[in-house]
TIVOFI-513918 format. One record per residue (C-alpha): chain; x, y, z; residue number from 0. Coordinates in Angstrom, 2 decimals, decimal comma. Each point is the difference from the previous one (the first is absolute). Layout:
  chain     east    north       up    n
      A        X        Y        Z  NUM
...
! end
This chain:
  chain     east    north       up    n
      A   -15,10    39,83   -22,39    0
      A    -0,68    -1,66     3,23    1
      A    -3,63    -2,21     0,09    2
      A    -2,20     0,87     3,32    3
      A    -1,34    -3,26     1,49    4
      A    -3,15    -0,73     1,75    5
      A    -0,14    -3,14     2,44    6
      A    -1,53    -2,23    -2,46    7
      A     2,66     1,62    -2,71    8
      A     2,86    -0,76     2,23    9
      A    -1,19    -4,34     0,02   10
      A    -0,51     0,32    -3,87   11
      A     3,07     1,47    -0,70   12
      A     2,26    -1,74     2,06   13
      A    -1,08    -3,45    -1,86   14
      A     0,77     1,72    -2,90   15
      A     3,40     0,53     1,05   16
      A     0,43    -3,23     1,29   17
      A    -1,56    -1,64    -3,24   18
      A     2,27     2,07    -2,27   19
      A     3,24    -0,67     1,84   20
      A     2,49    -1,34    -2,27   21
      A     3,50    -0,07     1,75   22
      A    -0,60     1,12     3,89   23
      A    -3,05     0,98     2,65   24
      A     0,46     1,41     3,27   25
      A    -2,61     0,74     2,21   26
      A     0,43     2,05     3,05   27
      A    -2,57    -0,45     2,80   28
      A     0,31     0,14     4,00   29
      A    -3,00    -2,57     0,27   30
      A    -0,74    -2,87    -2,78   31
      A    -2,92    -2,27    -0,07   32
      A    -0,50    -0,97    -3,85   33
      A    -3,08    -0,20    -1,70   34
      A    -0,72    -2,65    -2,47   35
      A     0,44     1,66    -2,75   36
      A     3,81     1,45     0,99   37
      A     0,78    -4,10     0,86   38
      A    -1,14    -0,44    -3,62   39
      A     2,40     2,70    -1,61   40
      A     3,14    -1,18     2,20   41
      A    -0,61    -3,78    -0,91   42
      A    -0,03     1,57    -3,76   43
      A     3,27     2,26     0,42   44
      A     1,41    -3,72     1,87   45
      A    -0,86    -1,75    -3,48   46
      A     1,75     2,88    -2,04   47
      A     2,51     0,35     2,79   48
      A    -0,02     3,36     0,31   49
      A     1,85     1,43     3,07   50
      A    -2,51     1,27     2,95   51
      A     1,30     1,36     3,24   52
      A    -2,23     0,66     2,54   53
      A     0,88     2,38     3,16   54
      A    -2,20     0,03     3,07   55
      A     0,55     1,36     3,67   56
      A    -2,83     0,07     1,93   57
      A    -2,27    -2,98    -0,19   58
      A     1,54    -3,84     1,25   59
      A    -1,15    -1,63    -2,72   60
      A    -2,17    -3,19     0,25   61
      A     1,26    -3,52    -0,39   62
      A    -2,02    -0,60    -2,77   63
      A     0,63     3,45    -1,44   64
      A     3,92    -0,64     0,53   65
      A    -0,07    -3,80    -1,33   66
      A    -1,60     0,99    -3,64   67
      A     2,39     2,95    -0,53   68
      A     3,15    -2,12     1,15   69
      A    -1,37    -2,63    -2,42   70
      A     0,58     2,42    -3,17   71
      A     3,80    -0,26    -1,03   72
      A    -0,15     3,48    -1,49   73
      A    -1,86     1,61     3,22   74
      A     2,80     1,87     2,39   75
      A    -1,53     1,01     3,09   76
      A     1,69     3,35     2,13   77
      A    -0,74     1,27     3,23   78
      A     0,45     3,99     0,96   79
      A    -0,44     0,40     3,39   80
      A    -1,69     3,92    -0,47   81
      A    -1,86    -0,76    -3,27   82
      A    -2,23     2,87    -0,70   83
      A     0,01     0,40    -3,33   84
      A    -2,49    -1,70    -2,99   85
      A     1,50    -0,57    -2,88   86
      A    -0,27    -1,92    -2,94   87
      A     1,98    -0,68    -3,60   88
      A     1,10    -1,64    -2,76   89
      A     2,59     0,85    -2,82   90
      A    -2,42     2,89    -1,18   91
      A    -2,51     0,92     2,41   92
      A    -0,23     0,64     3,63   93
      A    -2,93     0,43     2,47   94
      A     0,31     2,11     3,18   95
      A    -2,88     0,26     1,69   96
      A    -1,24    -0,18     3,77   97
      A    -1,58    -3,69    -0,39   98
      A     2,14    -2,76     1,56   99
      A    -0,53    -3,35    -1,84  100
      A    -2,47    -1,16     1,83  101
      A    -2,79    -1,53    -0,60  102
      A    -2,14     1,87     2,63  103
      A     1,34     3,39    -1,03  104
      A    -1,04    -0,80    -3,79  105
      A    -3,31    -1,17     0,90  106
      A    -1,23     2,63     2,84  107
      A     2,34     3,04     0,42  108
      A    -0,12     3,55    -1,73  109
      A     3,70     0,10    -1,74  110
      A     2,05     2,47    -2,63  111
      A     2,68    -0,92    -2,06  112
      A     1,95     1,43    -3,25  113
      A     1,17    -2,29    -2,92  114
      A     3,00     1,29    -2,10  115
      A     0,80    -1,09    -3,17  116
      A     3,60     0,05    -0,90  117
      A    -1,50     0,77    -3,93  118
      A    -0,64     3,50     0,96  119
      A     3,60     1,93     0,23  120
      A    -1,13     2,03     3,35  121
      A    -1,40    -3,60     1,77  122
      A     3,37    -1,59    -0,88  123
      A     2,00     2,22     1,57  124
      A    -2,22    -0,75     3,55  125
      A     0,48    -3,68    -1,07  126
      A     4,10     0,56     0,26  127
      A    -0,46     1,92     3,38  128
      A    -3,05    -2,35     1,53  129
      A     2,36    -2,98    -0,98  130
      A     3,00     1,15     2,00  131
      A    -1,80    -0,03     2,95  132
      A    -1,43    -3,17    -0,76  133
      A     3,82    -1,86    -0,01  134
      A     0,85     2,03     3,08  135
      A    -3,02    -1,88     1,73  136
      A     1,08    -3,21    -1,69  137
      A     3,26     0,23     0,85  138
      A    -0,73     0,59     3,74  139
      A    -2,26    -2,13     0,23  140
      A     0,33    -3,88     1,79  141
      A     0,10    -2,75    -2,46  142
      A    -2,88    -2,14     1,29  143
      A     0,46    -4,22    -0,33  144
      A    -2,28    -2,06     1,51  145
      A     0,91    -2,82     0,77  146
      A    -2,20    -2,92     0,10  147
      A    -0,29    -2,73     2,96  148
      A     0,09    -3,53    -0,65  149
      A    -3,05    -1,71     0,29  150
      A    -0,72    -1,81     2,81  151
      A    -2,17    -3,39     0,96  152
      A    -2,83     0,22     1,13  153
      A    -0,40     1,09     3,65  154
      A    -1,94    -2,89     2,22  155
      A    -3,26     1,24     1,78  156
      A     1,31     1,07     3,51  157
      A    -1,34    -2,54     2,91  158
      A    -2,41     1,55     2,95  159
      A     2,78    -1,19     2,58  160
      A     2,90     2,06    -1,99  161
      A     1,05     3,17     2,34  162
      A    -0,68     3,26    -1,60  163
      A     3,29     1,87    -1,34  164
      A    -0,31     4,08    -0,23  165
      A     1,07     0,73    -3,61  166
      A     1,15     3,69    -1,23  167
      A    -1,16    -0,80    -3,17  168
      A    -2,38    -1,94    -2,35  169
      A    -0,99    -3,20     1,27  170
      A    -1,42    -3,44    -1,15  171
      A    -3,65    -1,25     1,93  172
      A    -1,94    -2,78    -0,31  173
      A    -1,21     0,37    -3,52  174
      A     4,28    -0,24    -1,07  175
      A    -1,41     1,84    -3,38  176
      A    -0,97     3,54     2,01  177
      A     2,43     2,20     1,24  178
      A    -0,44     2,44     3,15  179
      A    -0,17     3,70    -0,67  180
      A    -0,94     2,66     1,81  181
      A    -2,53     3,17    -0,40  182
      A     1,91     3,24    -0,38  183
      A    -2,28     1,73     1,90  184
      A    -1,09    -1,79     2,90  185
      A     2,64    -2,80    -0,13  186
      A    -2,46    -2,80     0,39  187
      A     1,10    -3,59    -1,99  188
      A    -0,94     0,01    -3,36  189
      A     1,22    -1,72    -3,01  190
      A     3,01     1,04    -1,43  191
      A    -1,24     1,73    -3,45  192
      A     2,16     3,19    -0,11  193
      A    -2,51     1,24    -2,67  194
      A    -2,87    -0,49     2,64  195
      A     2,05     1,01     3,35  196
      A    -3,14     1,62     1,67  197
      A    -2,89    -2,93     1,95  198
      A    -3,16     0,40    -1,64  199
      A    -1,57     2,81     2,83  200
      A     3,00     2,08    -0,24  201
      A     0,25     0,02    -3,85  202
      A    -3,79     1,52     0,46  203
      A     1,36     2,26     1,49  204
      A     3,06     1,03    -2,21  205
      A    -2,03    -0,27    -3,12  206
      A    -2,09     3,06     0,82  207
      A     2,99     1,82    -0,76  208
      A     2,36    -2,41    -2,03  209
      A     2,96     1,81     1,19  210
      A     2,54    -2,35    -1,03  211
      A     2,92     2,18     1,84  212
      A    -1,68     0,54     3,12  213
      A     1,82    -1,30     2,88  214
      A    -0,74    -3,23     1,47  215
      A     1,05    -1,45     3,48  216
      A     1,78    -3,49    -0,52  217
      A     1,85    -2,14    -2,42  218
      A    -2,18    -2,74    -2,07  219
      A     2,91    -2,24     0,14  220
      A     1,30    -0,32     3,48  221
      A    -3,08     1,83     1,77  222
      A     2,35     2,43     2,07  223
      A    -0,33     3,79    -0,02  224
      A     1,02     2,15    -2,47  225
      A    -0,99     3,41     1,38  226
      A    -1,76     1,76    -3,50  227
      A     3,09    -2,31    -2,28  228
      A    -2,82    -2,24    -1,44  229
      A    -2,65     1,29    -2,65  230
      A    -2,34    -2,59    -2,09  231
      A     2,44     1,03    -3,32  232
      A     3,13    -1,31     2,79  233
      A    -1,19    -2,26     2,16  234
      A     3,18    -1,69     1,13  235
      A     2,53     1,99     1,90  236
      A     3,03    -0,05    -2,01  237
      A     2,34    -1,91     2,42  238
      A    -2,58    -2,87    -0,77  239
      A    -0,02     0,39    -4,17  240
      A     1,81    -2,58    -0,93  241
      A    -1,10    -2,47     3,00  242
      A    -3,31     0,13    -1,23  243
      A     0,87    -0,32    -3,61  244
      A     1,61    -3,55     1,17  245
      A    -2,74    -1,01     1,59  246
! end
């Protein structure tokens, strides 16, 4: 029969699944930020080239984040616009549980999940259904390319006398290694981190709570106002993803 999960049950598990994976993982998940450890696991299922396909919805994903998946050749990423659902599986197991892979929720929230077992005649039977669903989503969902922007020379160190240009987006300053960001919540210049999004007095502020859905006020890549469309899991307005992935 079905396995009950606790939160720290749930992390455990799910390794386990992705450590025993022998011909496919998918792993279902509005918001991703991976831990070590799950980087680990995919750069092993890479090396044994085992197929992964990852479907997310609700979080832009960092550059970084987006760079290191697109870099493994057996990694497909999705996107589902009204991703709900957390689910995860291999050949012969499958997690479903209310924790989204990431690694806030593993660390600090209060989660359930079940694990079924397609060993047990009753949990392969919700294996078959859970699984239908699961290439309904895929199916639906966008396939997700990133693609990556050449790399450019080195920007010269603007002169005093140069006239100032309004940019909508991210832009180059003196030091030509920082990039201009913008605090989600007051929408003061910052730099452009979107894992850090918040200036240091108004992630004070958020960490009381560390709400990472609550709504913010403005984009961290172009500044302008995104009326409660910003969180610190999606920083970026998504008419700005890929611009800031290219930057």
């Amino acid at each position: 029969m079905a396995e009950y999960l606790r939160t720290s049950s749930i992390t455990a598990e799910l390794e386990n699944l992705i450590r025993d994976a022998r011909e496919k993982v998918y792993i279902i998940s509005p918001y991703l930020k991976l831990s070590d450890n799950i980087r680990q696991l995919l750069n092993d299922k890479e090396r044994e080239k085992v197929e992964v396909r990852i479907i997310f919805g609700k979080q832009e994903l960092a550059p970084t984040e987006m760079e290191y998946l697109e870099s493994l050749s057996y990694v497909r990423l999705y996107f589902f616009k009204n991703l709900h659902a957390k689910c995860y599986l291999n050949e012969s197991k499958m997690i479903i549980a209310s924790m989204n892979l990431y690694e806030f929720s593993q660390q600090h929230n209060r989660e359930m999940g079940i694990l079924i077992d397609t060993r047990v005649d009753h949990d392969k039977r919700v294996y078959e259904d859970a699984l239908r669903d699961v290439d309904s989503i895929l199916h639906n969902s966008e396939d997700f390319s990133y693609v990556k922007a050449p790399k450019k020379e080195p920007i010269q160190e603007i002169e005093a006398k140069e006239p100032k240009v309004k940019s909508s987006g991210t832009k180059k300053i003196k030091n030509a290694n920082r990039q201009v960001g913008y605090c989600i919540r007051t929408g003061e210049e910052i730099d452009f981190n979107p894992e850090r999004p918040l200036s240091k007095e108004a992630f004070k502020l958020w960490n009381q709570y560390q709400n990472v859905e609550f709504p913010e006020q403005f984009c961290h890549y172009s500044g302008e106002p995104s009326n409660g469309e910003t969180n610190f899991a999606r920083p970026i307005l998504r008419k700005n993803w890929k611009k800031a992935m290219k930057n």
